[in-house]
VEXLOBA-384290 format. One line per field, with one value per residue: residue in three letters; x, y, z of N, C-alpha, C in turn. Coordinates in pm, 1 decimal, decimal comma, padded with zeros to 6 digits. Each point is the difference from the previous one (the first is absolute). Last residue first. Example, Ala and Ser with C-alpha at 12.3 -4.5 7.8 and 13.67 -1.06 7.14 Angstrom:
// residues 2
aa <- (Ser;Ala)
n.X <- (01285,0;00029,0)
n.Y <- (-00225,0;-00572,0)
n.Z <- (00708,0;-00007,0)
ca.X <- (00082,0;-00089,0)
ca.Y <- (00119,0;00119,0)
ca.Z <- (00006,0;00000,0)
c.X <- (-00077,0;00090,0)
c.Y <- (00109,0;00120,0)
c.Z <- (00073,0;00000,0)
END
This chain:
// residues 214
aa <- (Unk;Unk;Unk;Unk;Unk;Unk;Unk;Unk;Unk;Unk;Unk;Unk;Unk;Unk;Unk;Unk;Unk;Unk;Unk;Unk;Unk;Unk;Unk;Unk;Unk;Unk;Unk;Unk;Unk;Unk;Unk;Unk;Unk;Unk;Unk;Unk;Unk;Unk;Unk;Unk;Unk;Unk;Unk;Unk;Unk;Unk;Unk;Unk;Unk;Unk;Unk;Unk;Unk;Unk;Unk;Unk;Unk;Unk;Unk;Unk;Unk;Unk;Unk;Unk;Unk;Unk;Unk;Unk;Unk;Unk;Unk;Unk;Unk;Unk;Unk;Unk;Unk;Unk;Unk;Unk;Unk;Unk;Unk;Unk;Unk;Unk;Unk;Unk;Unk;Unk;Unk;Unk;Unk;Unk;Unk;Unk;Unk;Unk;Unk;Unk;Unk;Unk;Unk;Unk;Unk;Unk;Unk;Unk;Unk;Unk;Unk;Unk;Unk;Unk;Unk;Unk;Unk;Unk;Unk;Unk;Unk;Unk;Unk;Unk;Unk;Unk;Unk;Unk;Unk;Unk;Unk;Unk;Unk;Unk;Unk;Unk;Unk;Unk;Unk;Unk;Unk;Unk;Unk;Unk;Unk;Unk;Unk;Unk;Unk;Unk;Unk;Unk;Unk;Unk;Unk;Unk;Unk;Unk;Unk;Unk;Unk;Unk;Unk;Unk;Unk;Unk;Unk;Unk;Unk;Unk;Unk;Unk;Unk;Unk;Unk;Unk;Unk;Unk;Unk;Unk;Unk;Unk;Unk;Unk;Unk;Unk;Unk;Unk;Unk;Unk;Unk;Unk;Unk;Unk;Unk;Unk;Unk;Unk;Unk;Unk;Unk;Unk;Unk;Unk;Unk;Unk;Unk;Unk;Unk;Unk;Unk;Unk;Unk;Unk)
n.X <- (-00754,8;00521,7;00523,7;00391,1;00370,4;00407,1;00375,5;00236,6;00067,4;-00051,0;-00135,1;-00329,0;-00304,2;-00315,1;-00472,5;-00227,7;00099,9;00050,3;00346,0;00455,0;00294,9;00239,4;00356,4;00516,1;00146,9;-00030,3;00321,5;00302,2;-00182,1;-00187,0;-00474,2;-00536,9;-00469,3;-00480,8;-00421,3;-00471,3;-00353,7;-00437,2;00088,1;00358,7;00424,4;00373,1;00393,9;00331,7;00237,7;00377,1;00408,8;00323,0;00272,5;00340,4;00381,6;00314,2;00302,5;00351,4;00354,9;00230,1;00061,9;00020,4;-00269,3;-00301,6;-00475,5;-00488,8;-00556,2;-00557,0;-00608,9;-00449,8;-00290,8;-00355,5;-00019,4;00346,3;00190,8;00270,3;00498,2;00442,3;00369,6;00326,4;00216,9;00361,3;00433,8;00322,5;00391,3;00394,5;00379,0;00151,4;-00025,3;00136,1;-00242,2;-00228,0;-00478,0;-00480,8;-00645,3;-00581,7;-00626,6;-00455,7;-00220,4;-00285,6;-00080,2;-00181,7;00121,7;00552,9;00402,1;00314,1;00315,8;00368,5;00383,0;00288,1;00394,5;00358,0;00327,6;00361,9;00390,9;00359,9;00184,5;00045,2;00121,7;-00146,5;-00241,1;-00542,8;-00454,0;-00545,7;-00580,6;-00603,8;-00435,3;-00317,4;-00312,2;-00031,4;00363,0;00234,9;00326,1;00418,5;00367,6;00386,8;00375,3;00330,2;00393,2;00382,1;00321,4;00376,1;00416,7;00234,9;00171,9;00100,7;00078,5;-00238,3;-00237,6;-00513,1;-00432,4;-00605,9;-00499,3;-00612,5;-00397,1;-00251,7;-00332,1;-00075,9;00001,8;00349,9;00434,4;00385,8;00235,1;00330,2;00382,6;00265,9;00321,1;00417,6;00346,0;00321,0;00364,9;00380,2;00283,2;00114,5;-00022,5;00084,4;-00227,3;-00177,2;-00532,9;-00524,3;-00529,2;-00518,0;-00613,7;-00440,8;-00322,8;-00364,7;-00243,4;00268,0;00150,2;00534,6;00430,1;00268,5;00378,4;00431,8;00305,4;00286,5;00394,8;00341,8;00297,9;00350,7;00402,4;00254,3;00124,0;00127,0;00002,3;00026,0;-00431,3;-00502,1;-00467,8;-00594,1;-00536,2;-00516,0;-00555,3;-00574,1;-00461,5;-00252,5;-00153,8;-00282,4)
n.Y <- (-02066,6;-00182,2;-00002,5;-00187,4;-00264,4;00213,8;00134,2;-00402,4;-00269,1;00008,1;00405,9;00186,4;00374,7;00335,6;00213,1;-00324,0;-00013,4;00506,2;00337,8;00135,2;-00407,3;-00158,5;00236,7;-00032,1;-00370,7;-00007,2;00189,1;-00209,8;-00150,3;00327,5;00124,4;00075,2;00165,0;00079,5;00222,1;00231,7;00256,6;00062,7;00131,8;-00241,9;00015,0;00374,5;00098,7;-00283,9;00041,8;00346,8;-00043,1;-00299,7;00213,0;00260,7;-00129,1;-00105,6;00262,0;00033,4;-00361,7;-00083,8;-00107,7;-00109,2;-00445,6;-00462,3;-00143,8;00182,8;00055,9;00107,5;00024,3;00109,4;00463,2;00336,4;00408,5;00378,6;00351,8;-00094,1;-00092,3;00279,1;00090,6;-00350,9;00021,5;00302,9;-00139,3;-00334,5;00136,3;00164,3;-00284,2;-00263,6;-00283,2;-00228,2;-00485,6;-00348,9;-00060,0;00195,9;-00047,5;00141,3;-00020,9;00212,2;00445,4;00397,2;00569,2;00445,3;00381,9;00105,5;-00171,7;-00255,9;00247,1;00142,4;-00273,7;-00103,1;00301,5;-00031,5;-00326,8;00123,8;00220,4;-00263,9;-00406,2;-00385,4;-00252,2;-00531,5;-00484,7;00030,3;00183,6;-00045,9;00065,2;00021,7;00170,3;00303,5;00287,6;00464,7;00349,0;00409,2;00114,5;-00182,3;00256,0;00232,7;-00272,0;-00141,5;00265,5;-00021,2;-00334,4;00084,1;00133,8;-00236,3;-00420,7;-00426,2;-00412,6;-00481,8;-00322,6;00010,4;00163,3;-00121,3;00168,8;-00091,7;00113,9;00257,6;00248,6;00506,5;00495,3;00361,8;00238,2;-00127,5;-00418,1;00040,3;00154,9;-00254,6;-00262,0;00173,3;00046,2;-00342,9;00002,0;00233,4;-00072,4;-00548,6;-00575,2;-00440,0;-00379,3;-00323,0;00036,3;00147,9;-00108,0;00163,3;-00003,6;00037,8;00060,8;00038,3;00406,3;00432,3;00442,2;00114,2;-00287,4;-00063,4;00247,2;-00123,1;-00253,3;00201,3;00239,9;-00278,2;-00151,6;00292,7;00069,0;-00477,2;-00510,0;-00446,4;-00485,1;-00310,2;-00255,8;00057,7;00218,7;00040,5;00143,3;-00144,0;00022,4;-00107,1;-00060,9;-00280,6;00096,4;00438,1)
n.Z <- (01613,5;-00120,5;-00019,3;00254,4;-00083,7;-00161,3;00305,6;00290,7;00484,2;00503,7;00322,9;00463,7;00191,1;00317,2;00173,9;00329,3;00482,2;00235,1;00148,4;00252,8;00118,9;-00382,5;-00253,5;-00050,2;-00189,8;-00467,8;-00366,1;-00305,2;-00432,7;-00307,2;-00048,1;-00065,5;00165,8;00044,8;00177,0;00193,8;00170,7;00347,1;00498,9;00323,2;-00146,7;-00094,0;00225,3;-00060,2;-00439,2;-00041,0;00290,0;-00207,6;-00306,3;00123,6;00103,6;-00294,0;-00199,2;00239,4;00014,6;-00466,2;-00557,8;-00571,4;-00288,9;-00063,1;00131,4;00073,7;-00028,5;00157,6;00019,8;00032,1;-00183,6;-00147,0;00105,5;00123,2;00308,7;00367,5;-00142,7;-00077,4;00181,9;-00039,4;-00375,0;00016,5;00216,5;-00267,8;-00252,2;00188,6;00137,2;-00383,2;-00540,5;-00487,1;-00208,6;00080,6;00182,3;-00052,8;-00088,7;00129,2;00016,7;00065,9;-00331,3;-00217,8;00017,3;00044,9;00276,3;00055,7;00144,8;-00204,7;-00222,3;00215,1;00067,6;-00307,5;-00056,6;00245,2;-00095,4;-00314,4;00159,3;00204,7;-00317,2;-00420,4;-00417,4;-00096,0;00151,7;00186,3;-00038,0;-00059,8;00144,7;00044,7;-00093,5;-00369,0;-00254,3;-00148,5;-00183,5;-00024,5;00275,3;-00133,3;-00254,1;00232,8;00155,2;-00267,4;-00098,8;00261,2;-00050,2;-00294,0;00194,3;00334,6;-00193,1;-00360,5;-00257,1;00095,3;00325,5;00175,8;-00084,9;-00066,7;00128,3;00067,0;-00022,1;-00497,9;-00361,1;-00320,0;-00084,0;00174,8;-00022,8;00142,3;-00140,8;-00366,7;00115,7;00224,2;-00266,4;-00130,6;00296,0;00130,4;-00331,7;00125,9;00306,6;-00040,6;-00128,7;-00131,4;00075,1;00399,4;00166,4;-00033,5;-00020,4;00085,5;00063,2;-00094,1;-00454,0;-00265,2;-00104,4;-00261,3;-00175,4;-00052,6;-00038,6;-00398,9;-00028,6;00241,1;-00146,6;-00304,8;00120,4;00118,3;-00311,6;-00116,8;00223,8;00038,0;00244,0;00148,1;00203,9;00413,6;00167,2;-00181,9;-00007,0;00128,0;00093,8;00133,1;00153,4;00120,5;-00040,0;00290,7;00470,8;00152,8)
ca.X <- (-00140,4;-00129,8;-00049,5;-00058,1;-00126,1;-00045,7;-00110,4;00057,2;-00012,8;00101,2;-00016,5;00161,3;00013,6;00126,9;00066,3;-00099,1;00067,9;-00062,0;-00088,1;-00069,7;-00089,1;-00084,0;-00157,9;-00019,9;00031,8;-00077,2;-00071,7;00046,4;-00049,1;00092,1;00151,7;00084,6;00135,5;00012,8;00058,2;00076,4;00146,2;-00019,2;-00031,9;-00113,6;-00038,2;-00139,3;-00092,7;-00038,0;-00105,7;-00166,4;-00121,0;-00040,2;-00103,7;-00116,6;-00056,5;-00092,0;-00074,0;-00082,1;-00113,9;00049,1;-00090,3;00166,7;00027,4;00106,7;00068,7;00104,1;00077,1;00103,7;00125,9;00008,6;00148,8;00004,6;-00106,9;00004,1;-00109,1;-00153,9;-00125,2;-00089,4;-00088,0;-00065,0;-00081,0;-00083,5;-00114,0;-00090,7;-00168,5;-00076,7;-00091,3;00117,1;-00062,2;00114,4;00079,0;00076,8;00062,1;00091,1;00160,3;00112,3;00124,4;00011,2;00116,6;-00058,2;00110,4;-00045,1;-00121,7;-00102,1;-00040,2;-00061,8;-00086,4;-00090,3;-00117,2;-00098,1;-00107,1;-00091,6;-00134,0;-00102,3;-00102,0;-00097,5;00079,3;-00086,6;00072,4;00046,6;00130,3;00169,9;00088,0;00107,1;00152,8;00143,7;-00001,5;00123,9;-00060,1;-00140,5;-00021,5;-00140,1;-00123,4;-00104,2;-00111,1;-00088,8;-00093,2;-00114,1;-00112,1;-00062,9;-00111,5;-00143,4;-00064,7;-00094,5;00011,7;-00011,2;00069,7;00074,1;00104,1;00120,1;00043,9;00068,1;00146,3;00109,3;-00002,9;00092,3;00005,8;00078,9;-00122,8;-00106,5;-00103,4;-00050,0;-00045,6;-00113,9;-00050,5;-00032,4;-00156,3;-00101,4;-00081,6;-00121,0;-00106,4;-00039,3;-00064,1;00043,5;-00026,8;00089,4;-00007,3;00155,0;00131,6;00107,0;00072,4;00093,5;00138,5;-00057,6;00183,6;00045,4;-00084,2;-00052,3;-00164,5;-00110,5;-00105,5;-00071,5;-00178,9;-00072,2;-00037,8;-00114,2;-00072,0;-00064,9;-00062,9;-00097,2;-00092,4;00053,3;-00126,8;00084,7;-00042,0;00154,3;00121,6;00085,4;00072,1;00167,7;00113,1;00109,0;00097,4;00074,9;00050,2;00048,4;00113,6;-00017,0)
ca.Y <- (00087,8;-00009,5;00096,9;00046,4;-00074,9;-00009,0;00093,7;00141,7;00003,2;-00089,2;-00028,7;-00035,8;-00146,0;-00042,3;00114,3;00025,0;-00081,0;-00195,1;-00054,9;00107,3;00032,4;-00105,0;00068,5;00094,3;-00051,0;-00090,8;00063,7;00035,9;-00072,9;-00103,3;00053,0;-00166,4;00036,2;-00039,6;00061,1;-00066,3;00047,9;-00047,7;00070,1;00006,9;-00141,7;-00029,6;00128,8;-00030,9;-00128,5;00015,1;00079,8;-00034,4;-00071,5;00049,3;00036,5;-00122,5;00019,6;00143,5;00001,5;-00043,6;00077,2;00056,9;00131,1;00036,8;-00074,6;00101,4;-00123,5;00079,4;-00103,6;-00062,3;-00064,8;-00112,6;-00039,8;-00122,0;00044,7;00082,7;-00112,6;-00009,7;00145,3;00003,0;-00105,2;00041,4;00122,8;-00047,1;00009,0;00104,7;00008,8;-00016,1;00066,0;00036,5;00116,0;-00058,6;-00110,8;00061,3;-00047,8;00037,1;-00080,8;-00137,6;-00099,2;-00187,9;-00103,5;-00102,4;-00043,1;00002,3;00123,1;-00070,0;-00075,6;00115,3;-00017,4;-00054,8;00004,7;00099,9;-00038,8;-00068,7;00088,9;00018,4;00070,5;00088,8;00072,9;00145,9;-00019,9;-00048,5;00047,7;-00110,2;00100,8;-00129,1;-00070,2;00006,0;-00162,6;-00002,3;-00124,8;00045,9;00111,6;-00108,1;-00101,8;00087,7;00087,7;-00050,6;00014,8;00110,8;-00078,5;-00081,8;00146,5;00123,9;00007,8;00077,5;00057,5;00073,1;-00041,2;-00034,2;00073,4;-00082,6;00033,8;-00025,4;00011,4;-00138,0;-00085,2;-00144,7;-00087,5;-00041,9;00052,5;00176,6;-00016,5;-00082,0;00134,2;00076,3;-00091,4;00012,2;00104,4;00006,8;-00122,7;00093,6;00053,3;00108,4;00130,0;00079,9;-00010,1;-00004,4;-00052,1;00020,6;-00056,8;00078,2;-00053,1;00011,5;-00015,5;-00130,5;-00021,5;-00167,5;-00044,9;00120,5;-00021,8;-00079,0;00098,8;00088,4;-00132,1;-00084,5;00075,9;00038,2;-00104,2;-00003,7;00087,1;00134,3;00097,6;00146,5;00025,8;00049,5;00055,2;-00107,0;00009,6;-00022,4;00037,6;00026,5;-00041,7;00037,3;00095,8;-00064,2;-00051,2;-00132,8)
ca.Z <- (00139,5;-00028,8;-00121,6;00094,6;-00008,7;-00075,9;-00052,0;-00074,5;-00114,7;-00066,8;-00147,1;-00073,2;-00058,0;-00029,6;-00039,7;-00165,3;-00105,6;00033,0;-00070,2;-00048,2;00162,8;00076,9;00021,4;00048,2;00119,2;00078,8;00034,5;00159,5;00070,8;-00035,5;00019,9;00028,3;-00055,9;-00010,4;-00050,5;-00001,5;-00077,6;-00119,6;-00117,2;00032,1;-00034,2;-00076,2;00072,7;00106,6;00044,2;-00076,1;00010,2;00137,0;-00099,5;-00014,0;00150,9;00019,6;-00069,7;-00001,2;00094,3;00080,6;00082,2;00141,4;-00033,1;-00066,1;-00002,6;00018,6;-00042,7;-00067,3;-00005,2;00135,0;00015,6;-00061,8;00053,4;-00117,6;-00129,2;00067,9;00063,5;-00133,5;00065,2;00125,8;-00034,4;-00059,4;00103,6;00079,0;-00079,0;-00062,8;00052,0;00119,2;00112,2;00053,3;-00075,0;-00104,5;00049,9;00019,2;-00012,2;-00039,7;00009,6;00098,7;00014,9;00042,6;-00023,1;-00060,3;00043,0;-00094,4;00066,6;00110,2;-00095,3;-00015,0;00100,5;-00026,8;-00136,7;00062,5;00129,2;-00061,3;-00058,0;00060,6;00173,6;00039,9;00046,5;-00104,5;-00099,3;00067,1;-00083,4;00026,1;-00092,7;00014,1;00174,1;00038,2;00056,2;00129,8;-00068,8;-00148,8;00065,6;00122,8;-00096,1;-00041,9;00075,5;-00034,0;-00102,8;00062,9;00072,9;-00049,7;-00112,4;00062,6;00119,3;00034,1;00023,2;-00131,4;-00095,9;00121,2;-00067,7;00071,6;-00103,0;00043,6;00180,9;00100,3;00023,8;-00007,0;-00097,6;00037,5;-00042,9;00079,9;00089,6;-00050,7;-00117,0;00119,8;00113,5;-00121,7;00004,0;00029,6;-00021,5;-00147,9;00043,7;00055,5;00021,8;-00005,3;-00136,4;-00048,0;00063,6;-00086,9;00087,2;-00050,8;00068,1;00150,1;00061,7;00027,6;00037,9;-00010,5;-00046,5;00014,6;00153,2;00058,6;-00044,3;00066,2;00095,6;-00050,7;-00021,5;00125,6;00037,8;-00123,2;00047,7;-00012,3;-00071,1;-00027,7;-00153,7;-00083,2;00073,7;00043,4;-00059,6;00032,3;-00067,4;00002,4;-00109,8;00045,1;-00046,1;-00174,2;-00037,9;-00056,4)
c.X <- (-00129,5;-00121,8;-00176,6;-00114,7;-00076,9;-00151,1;-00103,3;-00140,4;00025,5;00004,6;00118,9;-00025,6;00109,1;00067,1;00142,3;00093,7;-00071,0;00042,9;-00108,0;-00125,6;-00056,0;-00066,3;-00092,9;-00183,5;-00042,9;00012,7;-00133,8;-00039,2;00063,5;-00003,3;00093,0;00114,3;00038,8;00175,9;00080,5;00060,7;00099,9;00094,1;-00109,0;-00086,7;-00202,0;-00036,0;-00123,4;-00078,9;-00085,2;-00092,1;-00101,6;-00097,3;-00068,7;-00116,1;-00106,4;-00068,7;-00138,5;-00096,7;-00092,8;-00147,2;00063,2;-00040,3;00168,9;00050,1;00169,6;00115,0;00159,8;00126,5;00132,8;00162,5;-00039,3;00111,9;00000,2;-00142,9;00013,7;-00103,8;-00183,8;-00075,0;-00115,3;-00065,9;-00072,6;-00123,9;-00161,3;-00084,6;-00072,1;-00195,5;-00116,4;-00111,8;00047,5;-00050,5;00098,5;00039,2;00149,3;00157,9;00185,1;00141,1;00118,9;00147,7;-00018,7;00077,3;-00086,1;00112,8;-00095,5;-00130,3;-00133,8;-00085,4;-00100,7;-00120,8;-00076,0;-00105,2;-00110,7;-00084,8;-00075,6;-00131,6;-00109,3;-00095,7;-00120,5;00048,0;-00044,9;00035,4;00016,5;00096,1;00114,9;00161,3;00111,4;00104,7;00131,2;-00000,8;00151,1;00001,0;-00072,5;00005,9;-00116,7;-00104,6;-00108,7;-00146,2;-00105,7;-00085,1;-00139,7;-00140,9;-00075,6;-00091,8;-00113,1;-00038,8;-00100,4;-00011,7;-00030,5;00060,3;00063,8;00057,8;00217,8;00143,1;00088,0;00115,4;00123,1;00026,2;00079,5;-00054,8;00054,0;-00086,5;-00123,5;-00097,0;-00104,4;-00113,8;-00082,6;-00103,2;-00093,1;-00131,0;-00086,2;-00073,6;-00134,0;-00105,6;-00095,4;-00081,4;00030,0;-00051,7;00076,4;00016,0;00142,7;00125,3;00126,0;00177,1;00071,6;00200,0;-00019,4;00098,4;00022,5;-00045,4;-00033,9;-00163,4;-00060,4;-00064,5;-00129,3;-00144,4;-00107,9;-00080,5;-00143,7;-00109,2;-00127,6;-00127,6;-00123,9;-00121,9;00115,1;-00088,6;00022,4;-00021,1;00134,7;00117,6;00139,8;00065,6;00135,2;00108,5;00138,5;00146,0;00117,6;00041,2;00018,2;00136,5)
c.Y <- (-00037,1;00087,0;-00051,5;00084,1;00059,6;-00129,4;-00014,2;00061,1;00090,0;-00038,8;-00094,1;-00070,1;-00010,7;-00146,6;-00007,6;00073,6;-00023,5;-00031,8;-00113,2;00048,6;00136,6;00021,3;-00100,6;00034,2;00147,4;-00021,1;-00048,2;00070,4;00071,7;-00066,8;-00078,6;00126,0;-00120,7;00023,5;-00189,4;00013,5;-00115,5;00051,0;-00012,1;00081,0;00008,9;-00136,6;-00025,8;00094,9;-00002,9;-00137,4;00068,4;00035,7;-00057,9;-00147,8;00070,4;00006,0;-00093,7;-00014,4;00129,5;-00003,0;-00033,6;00095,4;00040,1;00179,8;00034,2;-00130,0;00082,3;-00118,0;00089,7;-00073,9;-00107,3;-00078,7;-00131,6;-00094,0;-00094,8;-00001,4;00047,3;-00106,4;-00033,9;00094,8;-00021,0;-00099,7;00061,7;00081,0;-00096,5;-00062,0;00131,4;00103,2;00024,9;00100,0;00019,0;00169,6;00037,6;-00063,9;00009,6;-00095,0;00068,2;-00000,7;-00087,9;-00071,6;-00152,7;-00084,2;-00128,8;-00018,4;00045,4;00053,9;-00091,4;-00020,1;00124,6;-00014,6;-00089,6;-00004,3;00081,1;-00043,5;-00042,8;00127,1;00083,5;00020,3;00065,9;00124,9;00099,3;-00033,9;-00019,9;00038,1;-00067,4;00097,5;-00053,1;-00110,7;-00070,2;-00184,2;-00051,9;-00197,0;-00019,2;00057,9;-00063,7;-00080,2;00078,0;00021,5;-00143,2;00055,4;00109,7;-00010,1;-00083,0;00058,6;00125,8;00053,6;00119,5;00094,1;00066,0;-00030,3;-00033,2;00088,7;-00048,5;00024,2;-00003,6;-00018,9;-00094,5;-00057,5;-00122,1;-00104,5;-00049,6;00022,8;00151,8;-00020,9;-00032,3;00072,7;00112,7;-00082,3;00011,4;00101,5;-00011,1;-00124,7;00091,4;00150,8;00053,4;00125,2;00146,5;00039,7;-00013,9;-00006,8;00020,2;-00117,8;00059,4;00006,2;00053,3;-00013,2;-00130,0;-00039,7;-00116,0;-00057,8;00148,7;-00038,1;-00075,3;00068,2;00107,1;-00070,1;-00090,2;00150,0;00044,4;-00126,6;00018,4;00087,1;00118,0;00072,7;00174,8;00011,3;00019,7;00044,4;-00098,5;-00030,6;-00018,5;-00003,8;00055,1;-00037,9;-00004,0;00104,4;-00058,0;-00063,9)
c.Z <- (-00033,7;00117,2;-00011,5;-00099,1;00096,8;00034,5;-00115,0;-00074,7;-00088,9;-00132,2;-00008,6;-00105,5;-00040,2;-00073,3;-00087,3;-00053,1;-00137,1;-00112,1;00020,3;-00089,9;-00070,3;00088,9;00059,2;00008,1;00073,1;00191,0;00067,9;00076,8;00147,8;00119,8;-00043,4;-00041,4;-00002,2;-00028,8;-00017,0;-00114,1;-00039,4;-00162,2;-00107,5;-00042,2;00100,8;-00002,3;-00078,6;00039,1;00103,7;-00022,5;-00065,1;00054,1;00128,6;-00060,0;-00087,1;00148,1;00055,1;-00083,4;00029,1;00157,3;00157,6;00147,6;00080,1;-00025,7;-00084,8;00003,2;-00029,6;00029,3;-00040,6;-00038,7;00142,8;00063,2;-00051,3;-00005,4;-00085,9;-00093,3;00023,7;00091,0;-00092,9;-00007,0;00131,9;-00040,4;-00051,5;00110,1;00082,9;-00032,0;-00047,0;00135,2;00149,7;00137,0;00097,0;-00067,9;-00080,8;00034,8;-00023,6;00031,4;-00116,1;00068,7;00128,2;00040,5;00055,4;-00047,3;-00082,6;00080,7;-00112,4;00045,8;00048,8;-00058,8;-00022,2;00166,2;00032,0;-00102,5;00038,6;00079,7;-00048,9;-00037,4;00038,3;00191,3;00093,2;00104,5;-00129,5;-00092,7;00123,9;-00058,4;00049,7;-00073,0;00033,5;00124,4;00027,1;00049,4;00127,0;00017,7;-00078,7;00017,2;00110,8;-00118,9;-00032,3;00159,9;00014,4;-00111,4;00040,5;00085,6;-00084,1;-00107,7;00029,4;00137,9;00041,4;00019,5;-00150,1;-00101,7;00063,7;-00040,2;00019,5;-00136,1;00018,4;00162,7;00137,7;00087,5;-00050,1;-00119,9;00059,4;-00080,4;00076,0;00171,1;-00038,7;-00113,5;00033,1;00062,9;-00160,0;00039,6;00115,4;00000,4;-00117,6;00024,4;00096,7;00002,4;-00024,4;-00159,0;-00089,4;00071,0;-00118,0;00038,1;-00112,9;00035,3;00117,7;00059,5;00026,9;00181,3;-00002,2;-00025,1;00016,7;00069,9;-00068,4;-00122,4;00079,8;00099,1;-00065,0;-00035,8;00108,3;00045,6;-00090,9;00021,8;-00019,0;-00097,1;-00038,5;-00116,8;-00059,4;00063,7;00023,1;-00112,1;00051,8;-00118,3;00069,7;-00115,6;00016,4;-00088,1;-00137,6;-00018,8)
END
C-alpha cells in the first residue's frame, strides 16, 4: 500500500553518531513503514556502518531502498553490510557511491548478489576506489545475480581488464533472459561499444543521483 509508504532522511552533514544510528536501527525492528532509508553526506564511517549493517541483519524491515553516497566509509563496513543484504528480503536499490569502497568491498557485495534470494535491482557504486580485481569479481557474480538489472561503476579505477570481463559477463548472459545493465566510467565506452548490444550500454550523461527512481 503506497500511502504507508514512509521515508526517513536524515539532513545533510548532520554527522549521525553511532548511538543515533543504533536507535534509528531499532526502529525499523518490526516496522512495516519505512519503505526508504536516505542517509547521505552524513560522515559515516566504518564503525557506524556496521552498527546499520547490525540493525538492518536483524531482519523484520521493510526497506527497498539504502540511499547511503557520500560518506566515509570503506571495505571493512561495506563488507559487514553485505553480509546484512543477505537478511533484507525486500532490499532493491543500494546506493553507496562517493566512499572508499576498493575492491574487497565489490567482492563482498557481489557475493551478496549471487544470493539465491537476493532482491537487489539497482547497485550503485560510481565515485569509489573499485579497480579491475573487483570488477572481475562483480562480472563472475552477474550469472547469479538474478534480480541485478542495473550496476552503475562510474568514476572507478577500473582499467580495460576490468572492464573486458564485466563485458563479457554481460554479453554471455544477455541472451539468457540475464540482461544486465553496466553504465562504465565514461572512457571506457568506446572500448565495449562493438562488444555489447546497444540496450546493454548506456552512456551516463547525467549524474548519478537522478538515476535512483526504479
Amino acid at each position: 500500500d503506497d500511502s504507508s509508504i514512509v521515508i526517513v532522511r536524515v539532513a545533510r552533514n548532520f554527522n549521525l553518531t553511532r548511538k543515533a544510528i543504533r536507535h534509528l536501527g531499532e526502529a525499523l525492528y518490526g516496522n512495516n513503514r519505512v519503505k526508504q532509508l536516505l542517509l547521505r553526506h552524513n560522515k559515516i564511517d566504518d564503525d557506524k556502518l556496521k552498527v546499520l549493517a547490525k540493525a538492518l541483519r536483524r531482519g523484520e524491515n521493510r526497506v527497498r531502498k539504502l540511499h547511503l553516497r557520500s560518506n566515509l566509509f570503506g571495505d571493512q563496513g561495506v563488507t559487514v553490510l553485505a553480509n546484512a543484504i543477505r537478511w533484507c528480503e525486500r532490499l532493491q536499490f543500494v546506493d553507496l557511491a562517493n566512499n572508499n569502497v576498493s575492491d574487497s568491498g565489490a567482492e563482498a557485495l557481489a557475493d551478496a548478489m549471487a544470493e539465491g534470494d537476493s532482491s537487489i535491482t539497482h547497485l550503485i557504486l560510481d565515485n569509489n576506489r573499485i579497480g579491475d580485481v573487483g570488477a572481475a569479481a562483480l562480472a563472475r557474480k552477474l550469472p547469479e545475480a538474478q534480480q541485478l538489472v542495473h550496476l552503475s561503476l562510474n568514476g572507478n579505477d577500473i582499467g580495460d581488464k576490468g572492464a573486458q570481463a564485466l563485458a563479457d559477463a554481460v554479453w554471455s548472459n544477455y541472451h539468457a533472459a540475464l540482461e544486465k545493465v553496466c553504465v562504465l566510467p565514461h572512457d571506457l565506452h568506446k572500448l565495449l561499444k562493438d562488444k555489447l548490444p546497444p540496450e546493454a550500454v548506456k552512456q551516463n550523461h547525467k549524474e548519478t543521483g537522478n538515476q535512483e527512481v526504479i
